[in-house]
VMD Tcl script that draws the C-alpha trace (Angstrom):
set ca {
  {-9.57 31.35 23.17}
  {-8.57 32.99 26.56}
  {-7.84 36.11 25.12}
  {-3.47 36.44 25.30}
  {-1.83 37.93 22.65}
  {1.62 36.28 21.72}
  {4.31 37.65 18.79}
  {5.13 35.48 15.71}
  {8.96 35.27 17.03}
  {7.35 33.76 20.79}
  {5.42 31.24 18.77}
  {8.32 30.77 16.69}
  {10.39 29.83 20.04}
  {8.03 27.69 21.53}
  {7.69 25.74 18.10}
  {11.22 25.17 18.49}
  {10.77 23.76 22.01}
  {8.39 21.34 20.76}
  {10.62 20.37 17.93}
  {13.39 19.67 21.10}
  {11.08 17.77 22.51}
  {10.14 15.54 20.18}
  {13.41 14.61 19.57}
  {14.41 13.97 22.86}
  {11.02 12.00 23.48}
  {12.74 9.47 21.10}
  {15.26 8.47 23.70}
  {13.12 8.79 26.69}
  {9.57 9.46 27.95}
  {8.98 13.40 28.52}
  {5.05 13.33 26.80}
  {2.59 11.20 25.61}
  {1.20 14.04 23.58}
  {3.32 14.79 20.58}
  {1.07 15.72 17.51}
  {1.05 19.34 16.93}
  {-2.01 20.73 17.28}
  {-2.81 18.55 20.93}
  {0.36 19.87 22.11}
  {0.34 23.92 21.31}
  {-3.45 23.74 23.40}
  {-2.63 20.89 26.61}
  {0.85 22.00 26.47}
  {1.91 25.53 25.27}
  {-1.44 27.35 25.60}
  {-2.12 25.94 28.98}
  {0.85 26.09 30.35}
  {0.42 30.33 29.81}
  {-3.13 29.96 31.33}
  {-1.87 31.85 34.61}
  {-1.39 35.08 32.21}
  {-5.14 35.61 31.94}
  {-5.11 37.00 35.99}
  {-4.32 41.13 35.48}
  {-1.78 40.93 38.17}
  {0.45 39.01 35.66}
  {-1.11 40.78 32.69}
  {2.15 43.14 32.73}
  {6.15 42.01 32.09}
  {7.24 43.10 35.37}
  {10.05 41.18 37.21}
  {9.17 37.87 39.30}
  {11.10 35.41 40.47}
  {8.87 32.21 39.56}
  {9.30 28.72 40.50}
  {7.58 25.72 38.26}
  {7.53 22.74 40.45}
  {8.26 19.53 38.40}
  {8.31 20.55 34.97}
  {9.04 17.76 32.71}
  {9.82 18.88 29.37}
  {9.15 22.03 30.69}
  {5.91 23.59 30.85}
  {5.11 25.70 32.29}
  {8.78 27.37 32.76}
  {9.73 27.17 29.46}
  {6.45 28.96 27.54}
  {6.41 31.83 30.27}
  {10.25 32.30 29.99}
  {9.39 33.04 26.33}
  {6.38 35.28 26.66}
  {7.49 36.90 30.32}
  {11.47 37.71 29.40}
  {11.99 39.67 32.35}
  {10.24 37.18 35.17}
  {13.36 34.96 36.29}
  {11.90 31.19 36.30}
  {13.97 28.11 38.28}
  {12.54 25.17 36.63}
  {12.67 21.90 39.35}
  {12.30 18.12 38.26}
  {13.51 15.27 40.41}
  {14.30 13.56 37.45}
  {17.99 14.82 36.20}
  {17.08 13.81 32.65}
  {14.51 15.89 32.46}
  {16.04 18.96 33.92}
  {18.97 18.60 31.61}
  {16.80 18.50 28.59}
  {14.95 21.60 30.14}
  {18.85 23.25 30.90}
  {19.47 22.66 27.17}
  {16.54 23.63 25.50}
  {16.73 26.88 27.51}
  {20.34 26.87 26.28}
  {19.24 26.57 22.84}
  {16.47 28.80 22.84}
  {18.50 31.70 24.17}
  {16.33 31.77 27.33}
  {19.06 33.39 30.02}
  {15.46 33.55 32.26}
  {15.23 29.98 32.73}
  {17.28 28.31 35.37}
  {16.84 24.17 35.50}
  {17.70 22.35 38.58}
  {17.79 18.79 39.20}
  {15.93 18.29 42.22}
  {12.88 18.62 44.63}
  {10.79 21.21 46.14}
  {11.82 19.93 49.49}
  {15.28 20.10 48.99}
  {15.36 23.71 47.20}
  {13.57 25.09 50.88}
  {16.27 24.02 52.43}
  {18.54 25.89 50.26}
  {16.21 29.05 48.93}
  {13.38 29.66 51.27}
  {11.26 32.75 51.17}
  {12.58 33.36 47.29}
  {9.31 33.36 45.19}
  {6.68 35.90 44.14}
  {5.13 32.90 42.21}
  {5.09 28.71 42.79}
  {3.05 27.40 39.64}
  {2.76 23.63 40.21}
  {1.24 21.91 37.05}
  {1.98 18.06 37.59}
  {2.39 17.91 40.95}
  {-0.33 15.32 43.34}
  {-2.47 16.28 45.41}
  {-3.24 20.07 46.64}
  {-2.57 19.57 50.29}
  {0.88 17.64 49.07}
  {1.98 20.27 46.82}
  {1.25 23.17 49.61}
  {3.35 21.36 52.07}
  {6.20 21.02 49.75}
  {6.22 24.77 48.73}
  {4.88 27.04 51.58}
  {8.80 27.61 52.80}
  {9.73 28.85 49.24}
  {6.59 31.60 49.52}
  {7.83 35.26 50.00}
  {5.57 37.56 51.83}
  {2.62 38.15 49.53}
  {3.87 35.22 47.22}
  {1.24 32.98 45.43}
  {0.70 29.51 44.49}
  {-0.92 28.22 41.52}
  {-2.01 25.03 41.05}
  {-3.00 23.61 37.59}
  {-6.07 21.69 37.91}
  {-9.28 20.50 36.00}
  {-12.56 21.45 36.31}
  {-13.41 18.38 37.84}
  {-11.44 18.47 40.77}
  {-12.77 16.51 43.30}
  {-14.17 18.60 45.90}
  {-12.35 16.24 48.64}
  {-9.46 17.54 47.46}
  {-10.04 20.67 47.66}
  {-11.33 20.99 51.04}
  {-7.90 18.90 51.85}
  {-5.86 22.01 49.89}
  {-7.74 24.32 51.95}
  {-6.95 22.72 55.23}
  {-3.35 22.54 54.58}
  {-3.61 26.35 53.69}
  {-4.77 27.12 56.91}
  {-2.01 25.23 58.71}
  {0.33 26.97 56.66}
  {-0.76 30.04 57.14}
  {-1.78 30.90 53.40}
  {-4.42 32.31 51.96}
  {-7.25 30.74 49.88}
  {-7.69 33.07 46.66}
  {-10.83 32.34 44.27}
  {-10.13 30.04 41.57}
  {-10.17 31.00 37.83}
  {-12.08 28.97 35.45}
  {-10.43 29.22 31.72}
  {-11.59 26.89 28.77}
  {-9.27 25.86 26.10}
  {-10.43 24.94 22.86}
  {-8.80 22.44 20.85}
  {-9.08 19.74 17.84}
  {-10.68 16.83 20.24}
  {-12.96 19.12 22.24}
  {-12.79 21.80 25.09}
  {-10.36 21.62 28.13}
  {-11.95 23.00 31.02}
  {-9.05 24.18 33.22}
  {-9.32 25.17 36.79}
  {-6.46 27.08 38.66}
  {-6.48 26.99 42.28}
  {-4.85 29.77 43.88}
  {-3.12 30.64 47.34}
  {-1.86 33.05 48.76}
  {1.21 33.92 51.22}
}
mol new
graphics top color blue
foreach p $ca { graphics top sphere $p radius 0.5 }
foreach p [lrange $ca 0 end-1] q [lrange $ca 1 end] { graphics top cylinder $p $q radius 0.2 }
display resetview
């Protein structure tokens, strides 16, 4: 419904992930949505929902951060259908990067780098090291800025995955931290996702280093 083409063997990976996750949802929480056809649009497809923007319409090399990604999404989809962009995949919750480490283990995704810890902390250690910060379950905007703006190259950009209805509030509070960080405001794309129980009307906000 947004218009990306993915191979049978990608589809055939991220199946696999799912399958992974699953399993591991049995010994602790990762998702709450687990049948198959709810999780290849709120999880798989949208997670690749960034890939509809030109500038990433190619397979040229990034180094991309995803910002607390569970059971990873949106690291582990892109790592399948972008081989040559090199994703670190944060959580602050060690389980869940270890299940992310492993799957990517699994999978045969030498791409996909999982840490166990925060956005905060990996400043501190790897500022300026980004050409793309996707944050898909993080707060608010003006929380997530001021936890990635150090990790920003030059030219760098920051997606963050919202819905449709963001509240306007919040938006003017992502655009005031964006201006005290010196970044950007880019205009946001609009995408719709169709699945089984009705549309999903996704909204990514964009800034810009």
């Amino acid at each position: 419904s947004i218009g990306l083409n993915v191979e049978p063997e990608q589809v055939e990976r991220m199946y696999r992930h799912y399958l992974l996750m699953l399993e591991a949802n049995q010994r602790f929480n990762l998702t709450r949505i687990t049948a198959p056809a709810e999780a290849a649009v709120k999880h798989y497809a949208d997670s690749l929902a960034p890939l509809v923007d030109p500038r990433y319409a190619d397979n040229r090399t990034l180094n991309v951060l995803d910002v607390g990604t569970g059971a990873g999404f949106p690291a582990v989809p892109l790592s399948i259908v972008r081989p040559r962009w090199r994703i670190t995949a944060i959580d602050g919750t060690g389980k869940k990067a270890r299940f992310v480490a492993e799957a990517a283990r699994v999978l045969g995704l030498d791409n996909l780098e999982a840490v166990h810890c925060r956005a905060v902390e990996l400043a501190r250690e790897r500022p300026a090291s980004f050409d793309l910060v996707l944050m898909r379950a993080v707060g608010s905007l003006a929380t997530g800025l001021k936890e990635v703006s150090r990790l920003l190259r030059p030219g760098a950009v920051a997606i963050c995955y919202k819905t449709a209805s963001l509240d306007p509030a919040e938006q003017q509070e992502g655009l005031a931290a964006a201006i005290s960080l010196g970044l950007r405001v880019q205009p946001d794309q609009e995408l719709t996702l169709a699945s089984s129980d009705g549309l999903l009307m996704r909204k990514l906000v964009r800034y810009e280093k």
